[in-house]
N, C-alpha and C positions, 0 to 999 in steps of 0.2 A: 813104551819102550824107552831108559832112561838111553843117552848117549853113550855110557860104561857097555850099554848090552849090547846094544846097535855096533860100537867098535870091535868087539868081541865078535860078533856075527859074521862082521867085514875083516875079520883076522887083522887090524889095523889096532893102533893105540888110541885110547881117547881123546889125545892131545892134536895126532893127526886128523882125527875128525873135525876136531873141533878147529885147528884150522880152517880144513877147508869149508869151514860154517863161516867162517868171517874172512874166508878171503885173503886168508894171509899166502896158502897154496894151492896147487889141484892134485890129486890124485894121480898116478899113473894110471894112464885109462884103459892098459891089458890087464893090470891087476885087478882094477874096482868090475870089472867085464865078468871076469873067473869070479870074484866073489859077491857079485850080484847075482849070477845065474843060480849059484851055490845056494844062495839067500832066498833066491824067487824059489828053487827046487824043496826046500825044505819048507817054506812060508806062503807059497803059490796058495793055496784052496784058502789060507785065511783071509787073503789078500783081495780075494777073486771077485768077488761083489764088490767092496770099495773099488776096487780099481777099474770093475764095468763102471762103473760109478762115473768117476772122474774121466776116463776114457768120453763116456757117454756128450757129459757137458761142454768137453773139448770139442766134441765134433757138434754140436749146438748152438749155431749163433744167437746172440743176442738181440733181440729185435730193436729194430732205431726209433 
């Protein structure tokens, strides 16, 4: 997904994204809320495995 389509998904500009890629801002965090959920709601089942995925690793220590 380029960052054009990703900001489109997030009803956000490109340029605001790309902000907050480098820290120049942050996002209003009731707005990026409503359109994550939005995001997850339409993109959930593609999602669903990567993100058991990564979920999984998270709770997975590393051994020392």
């Amino acid at each position: 997904m380029t960052q054009e389509e990703l900001a489109g998904e997030l009803n956000v500009t490109r340029q605001a994204l790309s902000n907050w890629e480098r820290d120049v801002n942050e996002p209003d965090l009731n707005m990026l809320k409503k359109n994550l959920l939005s995001f997850w709601s339409q993109h959930g089942r593609f999602c669903e495995g990567a993100c058991a995925g990564v979920t999984q690793a998270a709770k997975t220590p590393e051994p020392l």
